[in-house]
C-alpha positions in Angstrom: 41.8 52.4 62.3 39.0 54.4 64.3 36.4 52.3 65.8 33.7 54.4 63.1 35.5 53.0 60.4 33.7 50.3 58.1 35.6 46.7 58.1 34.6 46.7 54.1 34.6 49.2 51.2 32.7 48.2 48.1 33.7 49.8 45.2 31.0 50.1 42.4 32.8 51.2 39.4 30.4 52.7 36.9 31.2 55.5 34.2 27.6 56.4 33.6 24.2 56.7 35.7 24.4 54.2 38.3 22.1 51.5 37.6 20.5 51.7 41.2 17.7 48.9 39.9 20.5 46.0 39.1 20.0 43.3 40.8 23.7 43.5 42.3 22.8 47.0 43.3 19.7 45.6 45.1 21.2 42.8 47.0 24.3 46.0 48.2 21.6 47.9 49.4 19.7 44.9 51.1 22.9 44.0 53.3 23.6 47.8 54.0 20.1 48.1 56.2 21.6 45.2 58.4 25.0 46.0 58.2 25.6 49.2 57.8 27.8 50.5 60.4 30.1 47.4 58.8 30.5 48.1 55.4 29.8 51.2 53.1 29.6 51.4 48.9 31.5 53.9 47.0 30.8 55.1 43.8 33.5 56.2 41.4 32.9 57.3 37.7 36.2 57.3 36.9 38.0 53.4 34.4 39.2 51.1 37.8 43.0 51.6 36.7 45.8 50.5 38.7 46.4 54.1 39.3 43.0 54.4 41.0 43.5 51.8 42.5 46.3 52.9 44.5 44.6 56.1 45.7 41.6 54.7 46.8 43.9 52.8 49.0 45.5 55.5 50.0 41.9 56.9 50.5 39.4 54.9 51.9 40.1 53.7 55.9 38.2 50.0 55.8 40.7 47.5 56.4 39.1 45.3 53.3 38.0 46.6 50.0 36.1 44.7 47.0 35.8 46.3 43.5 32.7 45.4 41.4 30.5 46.5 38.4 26.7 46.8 38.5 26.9 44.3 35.7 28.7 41.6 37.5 26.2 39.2 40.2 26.5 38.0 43.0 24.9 35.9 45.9 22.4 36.7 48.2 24.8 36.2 50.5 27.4 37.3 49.5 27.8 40.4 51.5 27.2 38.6 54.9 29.8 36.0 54.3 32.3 38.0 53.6 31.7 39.9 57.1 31.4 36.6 58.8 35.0 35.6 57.9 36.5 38.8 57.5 35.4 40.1 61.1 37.1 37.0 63.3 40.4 37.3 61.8 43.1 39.2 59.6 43.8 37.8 56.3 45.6 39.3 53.5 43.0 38.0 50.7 39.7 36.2 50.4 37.4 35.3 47.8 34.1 33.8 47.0 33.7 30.8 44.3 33.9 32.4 41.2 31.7 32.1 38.0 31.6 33.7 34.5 28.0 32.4 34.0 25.2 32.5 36.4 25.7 31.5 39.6 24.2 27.9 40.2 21.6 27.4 43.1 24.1 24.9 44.6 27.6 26.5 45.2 28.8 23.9 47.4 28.7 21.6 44.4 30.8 23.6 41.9 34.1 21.0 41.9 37.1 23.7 42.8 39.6 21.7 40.4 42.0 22.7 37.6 39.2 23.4 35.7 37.6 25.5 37.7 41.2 27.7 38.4 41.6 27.8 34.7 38.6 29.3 34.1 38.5 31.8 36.7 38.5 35.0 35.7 41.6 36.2 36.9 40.7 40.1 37.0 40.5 42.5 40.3 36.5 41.8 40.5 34.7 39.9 43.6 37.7 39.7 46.0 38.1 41.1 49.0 42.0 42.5 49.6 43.4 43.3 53.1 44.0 47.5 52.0 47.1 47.8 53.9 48.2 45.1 52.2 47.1 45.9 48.8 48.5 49.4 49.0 51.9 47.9 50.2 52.3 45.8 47.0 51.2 48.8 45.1 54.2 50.1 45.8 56.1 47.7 43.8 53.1 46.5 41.4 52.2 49.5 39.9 53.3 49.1 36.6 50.8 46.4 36.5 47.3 46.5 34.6 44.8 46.1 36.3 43.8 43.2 35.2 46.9 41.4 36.2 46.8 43.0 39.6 44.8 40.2 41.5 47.8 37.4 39.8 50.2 39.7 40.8 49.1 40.4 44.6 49.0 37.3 45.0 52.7 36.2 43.6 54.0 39.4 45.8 52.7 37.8 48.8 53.4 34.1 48.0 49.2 33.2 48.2 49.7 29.7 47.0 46.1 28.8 47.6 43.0 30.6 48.5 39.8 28.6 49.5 36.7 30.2 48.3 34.2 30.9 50.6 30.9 29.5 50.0 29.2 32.1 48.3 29.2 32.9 44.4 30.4 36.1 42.2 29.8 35.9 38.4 31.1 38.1 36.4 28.4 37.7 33.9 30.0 37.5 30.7 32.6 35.5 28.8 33.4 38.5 26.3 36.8 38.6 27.7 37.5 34.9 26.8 36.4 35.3 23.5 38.2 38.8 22.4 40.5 39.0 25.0 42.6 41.4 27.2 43.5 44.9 25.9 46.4 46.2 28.4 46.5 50.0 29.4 49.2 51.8 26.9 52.2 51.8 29.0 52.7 48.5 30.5 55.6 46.7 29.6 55.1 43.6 31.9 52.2 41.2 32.5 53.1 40.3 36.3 56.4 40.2 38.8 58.6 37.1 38.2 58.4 35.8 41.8 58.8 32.2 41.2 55.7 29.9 42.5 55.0 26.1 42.9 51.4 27.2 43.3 49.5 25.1 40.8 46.6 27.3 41.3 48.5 30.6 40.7 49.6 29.1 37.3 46.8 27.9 36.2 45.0 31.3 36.4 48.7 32.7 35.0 48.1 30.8 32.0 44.8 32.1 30.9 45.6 35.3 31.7 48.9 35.1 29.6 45.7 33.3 26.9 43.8 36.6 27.1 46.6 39.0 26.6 47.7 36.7 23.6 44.3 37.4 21.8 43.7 40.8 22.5 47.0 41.3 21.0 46.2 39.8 18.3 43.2 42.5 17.8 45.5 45.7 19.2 48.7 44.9 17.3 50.9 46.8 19.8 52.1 46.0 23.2 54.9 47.4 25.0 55.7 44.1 26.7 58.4 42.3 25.0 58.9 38.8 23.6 61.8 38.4 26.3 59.1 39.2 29.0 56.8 36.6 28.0 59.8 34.1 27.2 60.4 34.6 30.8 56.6 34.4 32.2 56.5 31.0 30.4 59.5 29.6 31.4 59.3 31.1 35.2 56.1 29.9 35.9 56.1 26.5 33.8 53.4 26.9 31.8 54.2 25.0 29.0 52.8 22.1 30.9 49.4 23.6 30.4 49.1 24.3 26.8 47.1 21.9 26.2 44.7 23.8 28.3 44.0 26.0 25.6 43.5 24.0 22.6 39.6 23.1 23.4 38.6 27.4 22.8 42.0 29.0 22.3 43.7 26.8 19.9 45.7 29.6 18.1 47.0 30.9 21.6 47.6 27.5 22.2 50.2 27.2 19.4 51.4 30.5 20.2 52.3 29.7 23.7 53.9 26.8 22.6 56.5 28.7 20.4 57.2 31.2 22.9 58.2 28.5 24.9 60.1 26.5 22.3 60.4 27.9 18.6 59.7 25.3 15.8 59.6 25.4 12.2 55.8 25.6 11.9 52.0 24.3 14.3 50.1 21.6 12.6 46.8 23.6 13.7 43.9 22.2 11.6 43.9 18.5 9.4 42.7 18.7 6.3 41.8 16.1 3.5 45.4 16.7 1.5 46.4 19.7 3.0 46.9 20.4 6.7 46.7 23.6 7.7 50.0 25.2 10.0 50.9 28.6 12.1 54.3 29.8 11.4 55.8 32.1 14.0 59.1 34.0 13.1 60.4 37.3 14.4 60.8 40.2 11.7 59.3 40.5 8.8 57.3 38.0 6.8 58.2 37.1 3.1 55.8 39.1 0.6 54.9 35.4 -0.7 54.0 34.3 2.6 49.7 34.0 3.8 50.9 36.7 6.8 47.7 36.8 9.1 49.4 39.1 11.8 52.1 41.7 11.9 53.1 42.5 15.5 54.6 44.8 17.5 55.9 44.1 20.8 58.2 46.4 22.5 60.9 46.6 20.1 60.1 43.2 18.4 58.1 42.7 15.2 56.4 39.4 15.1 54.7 37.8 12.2 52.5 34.9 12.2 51.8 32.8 8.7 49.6 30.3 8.1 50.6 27.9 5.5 49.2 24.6 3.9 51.5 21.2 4.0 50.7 17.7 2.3 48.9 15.5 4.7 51.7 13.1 4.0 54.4 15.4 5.8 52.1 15.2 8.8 53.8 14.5 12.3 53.0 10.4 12.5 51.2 10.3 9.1 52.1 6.8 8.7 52.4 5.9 12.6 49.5 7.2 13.7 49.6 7.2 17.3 45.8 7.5 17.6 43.3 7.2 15.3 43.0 9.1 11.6 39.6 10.2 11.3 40.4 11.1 7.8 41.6 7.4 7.1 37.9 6.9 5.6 36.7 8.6 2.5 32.9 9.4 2.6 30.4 7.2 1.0 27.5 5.8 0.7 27.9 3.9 4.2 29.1 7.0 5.7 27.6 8.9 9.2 26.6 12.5 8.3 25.4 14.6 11.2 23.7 18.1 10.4 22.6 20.8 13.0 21.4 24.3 13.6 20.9 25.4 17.5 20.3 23.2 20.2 16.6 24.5 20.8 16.2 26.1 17.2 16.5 24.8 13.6 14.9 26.7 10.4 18.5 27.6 9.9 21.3 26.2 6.7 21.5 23.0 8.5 17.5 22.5 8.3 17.7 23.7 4.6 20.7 21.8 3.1 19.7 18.7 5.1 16.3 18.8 3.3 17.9 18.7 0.1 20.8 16.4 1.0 17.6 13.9 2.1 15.9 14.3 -1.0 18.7 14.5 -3.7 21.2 12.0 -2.3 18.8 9.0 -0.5 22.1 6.6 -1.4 23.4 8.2 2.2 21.6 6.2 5.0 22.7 7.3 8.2 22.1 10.8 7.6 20.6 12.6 11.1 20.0 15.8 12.1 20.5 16.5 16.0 18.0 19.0 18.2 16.8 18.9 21.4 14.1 17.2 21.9 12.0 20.3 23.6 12.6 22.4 20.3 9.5 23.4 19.0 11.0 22.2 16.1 11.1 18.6 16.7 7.5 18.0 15.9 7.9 19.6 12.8 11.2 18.0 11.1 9.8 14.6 12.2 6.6 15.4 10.0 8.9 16.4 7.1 11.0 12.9 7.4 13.9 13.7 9.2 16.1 11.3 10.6 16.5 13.1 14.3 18.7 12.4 17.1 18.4 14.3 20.4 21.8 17.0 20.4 24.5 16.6 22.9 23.2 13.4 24.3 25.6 10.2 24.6 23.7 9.6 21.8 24.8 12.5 20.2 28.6 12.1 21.0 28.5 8.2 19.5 27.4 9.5 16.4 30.0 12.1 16.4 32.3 9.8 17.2 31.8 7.2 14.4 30.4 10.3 11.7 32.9 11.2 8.5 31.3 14.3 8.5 29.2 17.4 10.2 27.8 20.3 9.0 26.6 22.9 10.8 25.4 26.8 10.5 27.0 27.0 14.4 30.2 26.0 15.4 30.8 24.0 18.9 33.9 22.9 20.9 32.5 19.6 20.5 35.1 17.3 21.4 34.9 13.1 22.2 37.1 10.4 22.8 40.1 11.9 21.0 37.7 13.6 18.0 37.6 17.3 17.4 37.3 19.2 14.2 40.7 20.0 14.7 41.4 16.3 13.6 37.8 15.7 11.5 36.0 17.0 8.9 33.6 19.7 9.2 31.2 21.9 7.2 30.5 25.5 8.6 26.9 26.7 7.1 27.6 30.0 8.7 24.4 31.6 10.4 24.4 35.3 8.7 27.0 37.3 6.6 30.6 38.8 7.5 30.0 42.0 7.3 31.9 43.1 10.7 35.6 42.2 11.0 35.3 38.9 12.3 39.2 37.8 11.7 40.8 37.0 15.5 37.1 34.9 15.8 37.8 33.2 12.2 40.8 32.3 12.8 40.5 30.9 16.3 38.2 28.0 14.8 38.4 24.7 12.9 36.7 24.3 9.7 37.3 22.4 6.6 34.7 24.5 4.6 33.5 28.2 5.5 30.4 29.1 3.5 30.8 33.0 1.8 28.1 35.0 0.2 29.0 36.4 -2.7 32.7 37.4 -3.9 32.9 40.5 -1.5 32.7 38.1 1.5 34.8 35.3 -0.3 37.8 37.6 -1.3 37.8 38.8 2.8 37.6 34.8 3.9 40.4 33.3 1.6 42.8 36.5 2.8 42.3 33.7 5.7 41.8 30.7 5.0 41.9 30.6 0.8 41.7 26.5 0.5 38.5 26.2 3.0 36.4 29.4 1.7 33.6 28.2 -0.7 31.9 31.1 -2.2 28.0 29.4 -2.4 25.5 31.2 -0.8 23.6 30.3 2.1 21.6 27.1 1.9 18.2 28.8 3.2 18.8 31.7 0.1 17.8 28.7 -2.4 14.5 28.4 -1.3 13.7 32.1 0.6 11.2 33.6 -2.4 8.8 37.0 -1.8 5.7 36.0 -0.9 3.0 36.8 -3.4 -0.3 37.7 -0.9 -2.1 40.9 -0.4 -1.0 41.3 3.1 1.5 44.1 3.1 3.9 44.7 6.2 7.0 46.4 6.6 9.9 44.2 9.2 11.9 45.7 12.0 15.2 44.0 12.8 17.4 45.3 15.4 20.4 43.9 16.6 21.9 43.9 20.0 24.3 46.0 22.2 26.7 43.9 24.4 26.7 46.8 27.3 23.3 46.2 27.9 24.0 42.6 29.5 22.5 42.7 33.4 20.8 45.8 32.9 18.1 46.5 35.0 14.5 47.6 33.5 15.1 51.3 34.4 18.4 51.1 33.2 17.2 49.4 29.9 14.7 51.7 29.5 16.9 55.1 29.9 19.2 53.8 27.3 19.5 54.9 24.0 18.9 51.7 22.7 15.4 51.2 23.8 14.6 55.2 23.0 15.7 54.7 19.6 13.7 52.0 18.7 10.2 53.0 20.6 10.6 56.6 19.3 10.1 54.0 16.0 7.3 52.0 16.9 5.3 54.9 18.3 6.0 57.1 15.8 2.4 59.4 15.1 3.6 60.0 11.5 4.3 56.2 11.1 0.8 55.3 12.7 -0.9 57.3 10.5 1.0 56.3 7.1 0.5 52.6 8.3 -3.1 52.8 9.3 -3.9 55.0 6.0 -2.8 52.5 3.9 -3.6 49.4 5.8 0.1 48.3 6.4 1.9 46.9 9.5 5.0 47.1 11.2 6.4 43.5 12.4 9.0 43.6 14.9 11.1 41.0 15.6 13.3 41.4 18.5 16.7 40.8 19.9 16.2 37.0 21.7 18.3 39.3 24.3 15.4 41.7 24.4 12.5 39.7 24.7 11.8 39.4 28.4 11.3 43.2 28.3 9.5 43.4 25.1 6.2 44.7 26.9 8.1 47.9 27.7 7.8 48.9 23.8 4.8 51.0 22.8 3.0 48.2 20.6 0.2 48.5 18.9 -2.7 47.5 16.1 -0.3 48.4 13.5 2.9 48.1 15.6 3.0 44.3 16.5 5.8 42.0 18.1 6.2 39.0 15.5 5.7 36.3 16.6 7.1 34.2 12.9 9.8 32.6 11.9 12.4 35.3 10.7 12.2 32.9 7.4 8.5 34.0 7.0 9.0 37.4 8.9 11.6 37.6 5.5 9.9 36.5 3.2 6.2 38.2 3.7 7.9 41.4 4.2 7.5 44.4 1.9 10.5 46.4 2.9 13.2 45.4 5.3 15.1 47.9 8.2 17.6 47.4 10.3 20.5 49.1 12.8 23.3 46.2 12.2 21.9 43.2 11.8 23.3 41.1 8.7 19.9 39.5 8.9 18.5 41.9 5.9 21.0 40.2 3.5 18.3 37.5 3.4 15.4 40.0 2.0 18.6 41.8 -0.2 18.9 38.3 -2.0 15.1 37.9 -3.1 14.8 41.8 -3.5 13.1 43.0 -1.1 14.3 46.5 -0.1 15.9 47.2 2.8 17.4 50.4 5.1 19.6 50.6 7.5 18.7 52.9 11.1 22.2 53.9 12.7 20.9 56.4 15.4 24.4 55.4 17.3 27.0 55.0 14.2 29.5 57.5 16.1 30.3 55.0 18.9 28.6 51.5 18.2 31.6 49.7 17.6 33.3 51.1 20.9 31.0 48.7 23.0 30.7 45.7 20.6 33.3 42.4 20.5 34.6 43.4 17.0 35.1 46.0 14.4 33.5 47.2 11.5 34.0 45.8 8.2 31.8 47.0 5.4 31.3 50.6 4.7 27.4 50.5 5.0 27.0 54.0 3.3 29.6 53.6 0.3 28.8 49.5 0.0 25.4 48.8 1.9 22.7 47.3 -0.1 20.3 50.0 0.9 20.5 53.7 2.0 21.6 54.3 5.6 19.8 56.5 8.0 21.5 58.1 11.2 18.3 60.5 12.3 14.9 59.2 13.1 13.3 61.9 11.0 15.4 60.7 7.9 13.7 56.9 8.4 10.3 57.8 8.8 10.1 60.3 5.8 11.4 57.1 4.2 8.9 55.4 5.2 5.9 57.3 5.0 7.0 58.9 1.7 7.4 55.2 -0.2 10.5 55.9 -1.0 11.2 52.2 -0.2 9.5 51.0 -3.6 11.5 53.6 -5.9 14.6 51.4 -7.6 18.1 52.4 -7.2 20.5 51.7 -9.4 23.7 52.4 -7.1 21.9 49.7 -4.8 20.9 47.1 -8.2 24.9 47.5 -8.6 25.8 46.6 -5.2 23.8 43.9 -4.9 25.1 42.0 -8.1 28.6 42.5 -6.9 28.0 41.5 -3.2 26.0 38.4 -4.7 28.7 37.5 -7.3 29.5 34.1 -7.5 26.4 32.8 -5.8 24.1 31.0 -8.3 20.7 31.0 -6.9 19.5 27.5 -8.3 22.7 25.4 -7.4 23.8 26.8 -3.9 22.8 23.8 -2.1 24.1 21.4 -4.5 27.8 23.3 -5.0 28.0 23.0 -0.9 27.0 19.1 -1.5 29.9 18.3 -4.2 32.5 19.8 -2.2 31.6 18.1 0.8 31.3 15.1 -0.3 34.8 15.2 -2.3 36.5 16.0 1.1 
């Protein structure tokens, strides 16, 4: 290497405008005024594939190179430890400790343990590989995705154990945890079978092998086959670390399990009477079987079942080797514990609490947990309730000793053996199912999931028939229009997950924030709102609010500042992009309209896919251009009944009694 070349090469990744006001872009720059001759960036617009990879090794002439995103973080010195270490010796691969959070203050306290390798992520991002070296193993790794590359450089070398330098990378997001890995088309294996006794190497194998298990789920084809994963698991051992998934990946869990061994059926949820099992077979599945997934892998079909067994049949039903926390039927003695969010109630929980409280006083240790900071504390102790500060050892005793929570949230709470994989528990739901929500559904524990209305229902049992109660949500009983002379039209947009980490300008250049200013400072809409002496509430995105003084606000453009419960129910007509938060006004008959300026691709940068055909099944009409809206607006066409949308609503509301959700959700809980 010439004496001009850099030691490092940064690779920013970025398909669109470089987001040169990031904060990661910032700190790049920052380190480049004092070490420039050291280290350069390079931009490429072009997906980081192994592919690319490999010519930008074959390109660049540092003898290190790190790949990043402008969305990822990382220390403030980041850059300068890396030089430190990297310019004093030769090493084939070195990282920094690595987060999928924020990076805490204190790195030298983050405990480097099986935890922490488990949770790694285990992707290309952050580390810095020797590019010699990296090209070398190219040469036999290149049928590997990317995203297996970092595992697999690290098997071709024999890397046991790395120690991480003492500075942080995040890569900001836990999206790939939750909706897993989706492998580039033609790779047919997830990593070289180079034996290892690295515990380290296996632990991040095993959550990679996680990830590519539930993206699969959502992708349906992969070309790598059920022999090749037979052999991953059984190579690398990592059966002994199933039990690593159960706490957030329970159905990869099970799954892993029977690609290791194969057994008649997964006890994967206790019920009341009857538990709840995966059944994995290859080929076909029998027409009368619940099928949840038909794969293809390779050659291979797989099908996984679920299907419901008598409690009795149970493994260790009578010899329990730990305790039943079904063994108790709910009474009058029983523990009940309700809650919403940690900082925020106003939600079901609040609601069906209140009339649990007031219709059922028989139950004495009934409590409803919040933190104590919630501005919401104050309140609910005014109204009577019985409150207990969340996620406290406090908390986690009643857990422990309760025969029953409800909740609109769902939590991996787990204590001392109890889970609601072995304990009962009500899901409230927070809003309405109207994306395609089935890899998440299925990847929790729940002995009752709420529906609204028979549209919702009829999608829920296709998954889980014996837990889906079609009820209504507990807040629908008592939302009513508000009868003042105050008129105000609500604004509800949703979120877009590839705006995480943006940085102001970036924000601000992106269609998002375009789309809903061009709204609020509308001349046409200021005029129509001030002529008739109507406002526009906004309530924004919790996501959006630090930047909500960038939005042209005004006299009759205001950020709301109410509850979305009053926001609701004060409102005169209801809009939205996405958000499943207008089914609220829908119920109580409040108009509503739906703004999709980005319809074309909004599901290509969101964790799931789109269920309900707004435009042949919405409850009101559906506007793509910002012209169409406002002439909607202005025009009153708002306050003009429908009858296609009357129609709609009475079949996506069927089932739901309006008077008796609260106490339908009681009688099955209590007969649990």
């Amino acid at each position: 290497m010439a004496d001009s070349s850099p030691l490092l090469t940064i690779v920013l990744e970025e398909s669109g405008t470089l987001d040169r006001e990031s904060v990661m872009y910032r700190r790049l720059v920052a380190a480049r005024l004092r070490l420039e001759s050291e280290f350069r960036i390079l931009h490429i617009s072009e997906p980081l594939t192994t592919a690319t990879i490999a010519r930008l090794c074959n390109e660049i002439d540092s003898k290190y190179v790190v790949f990043m995103r402008t969305s990822h973080q990382l220390s403030t010195n980041y850059v300068t430890t890396m030089l430190d270490y990297l310019r004093t010796r030769t090493v084939y691969l070195t990282e920094p400790v690595v987060y999928t959070g924020p990076i805490p203050n204190n790195i030298a306290n983050t405990k480097i343990d099986q935890n922490y390798h488990y949770s790694r992520d285990t992707d290309v991002f952050g580390t810095a590989f020797n590019t010699r070296r990296l090209a070398d193993a190219l040469e036999a790794l290149g049928d590997i995705d990317r995203a297996g590359l970092y595992i697999s450089y690290r098997l071709y070398w024999s890397l046991g154990i790395i120690t991480p330098l003492p500075t942080g990378f995040s890569v900001a997001s836990e999206t790939k945890a939750a909706i897993g890995l989706q492998l580039h088309d033609d790779v047919t294996r997830l990593v070289p079978l180079i034996s290892t006794t690295s515990t380290e190497v296996r632990l991040h194998l095993v959550r990679y092998l996680a990830a590519f298990l539930r993206g699969l789920r959502a992708q349906k084809v992969s070309r790598v086959s059920l022999a090749h994963l037979r052999d991953v698991i059984h190579t690398f051992d990592l059966a002994d670390f199933a039990n690593l998934l159960d706490p957030l990946q329970p159905f990869e869990g099970s799954w892993l399990r029977w690609l290791n061994e194969p057994e008649p059926r997964y006890l994967y949820k206790q019920l009341s009477e009857g538990d709840s099992y995966l059944v994995f077979h290859e080929g076909e599945a029998d027409e009368s079987a619940l099928q949840l997934y038909r794969l293809q892998l390779g050659s291979d079909i797989l099908t996984i079942e679920k299907s419901y067994v008598p409690c009795v049949r149970r493994p260790g039903y009578f010899r329990p080797a730990s305790y039943d926390f079904y063994s108790r039927p709910i009474d009058h003695y029983s523990t009940i514990l309700f809650f919403d969010r940690p900082l925020q109630a106003d939600d079901n929980a609040e609601h069906l609490y209140e009339y649990f409280i007031k219709n059922h006083p028989e139950y004495k240790e009934t409590y409803f947990a919040l933190n104590p900071k919630s501005e919401d504390w104050d309140r609910l102790l005014a109204k009577g309730f019985k409150l207990i500060p969340i996620f406290t050892q406090e908390f986690y005793e009643k857990f422990l000793i309760s025969d029953l929570v409800i909740s609109s949230q769902i939590y991996n709470i787990r204590y001392k053996g109890k889970s609601f994989a072995n304990s009962r528990f009500v899901y409230l739901q927070h809003g309405v199912q109207l994306n395609d929500m089935t890899d998440w559904v299925l990847s929790k524990y729940f002995d009752i999931f709420v529906a609204t209305g028979q549209i919702e229902a009829d999608y829920l049992k296709a998954l889980a028939p014996v837990e889906t109660l079609n009820s209504g949500l507990p807040r629908f009983e008592s939302l009513v229009r508000a009868d003042n002379a105050d008129k105000h039209l609500l604004f509800l947009p949703t979120w877009r997950f590839n705006l995480h980490q943006s940085s102001t300008e970036h924000f601000t250049q992106s269609s998002y924030f375009r789309a809903i200013d061009a709204i609020l400072s509308d001349k046409s809409l200021l005029n129509f709102l001030e002529r008739t002496g109507r406002t526009l509430h906004v309530k924004l995105h919790p996501n959006v609010e630090k930047r909500a003084s960038h939005f042209r606000f005004s006299d009759r453009v205001i950020k709301s500042d109410l509850s979305y419960r009053e926001a609701i129910s004060s409102a005169e007509m209801v809009f939205t992009d996405y958000s499943s938060a207008v089914i609220d006004a829908a119920f109580i008959g409040t108009p509503i309209a739906y703004y999709q300026w980005d319809a074309v691709d909004f599901f290509n940068d969101q964790p799931y896919e789109g269920r309900l055909n707004f435009r042949q099944d919405g409850l009101g009409p559906v506007f793509e251009e910002h012209s169409e809206l406002i002439n909607h607006i202005v025009h009153e066409g708002y306050l003009h009944s429908d009858e296609q949308y009357t129609h709609r609503h009475e079949r996506f509301f069927e089932g739901v009694d309006p008077e008796r959700i609260n106490s339908k959700i009681v009688e099955r809980m209590l007969s649990l």
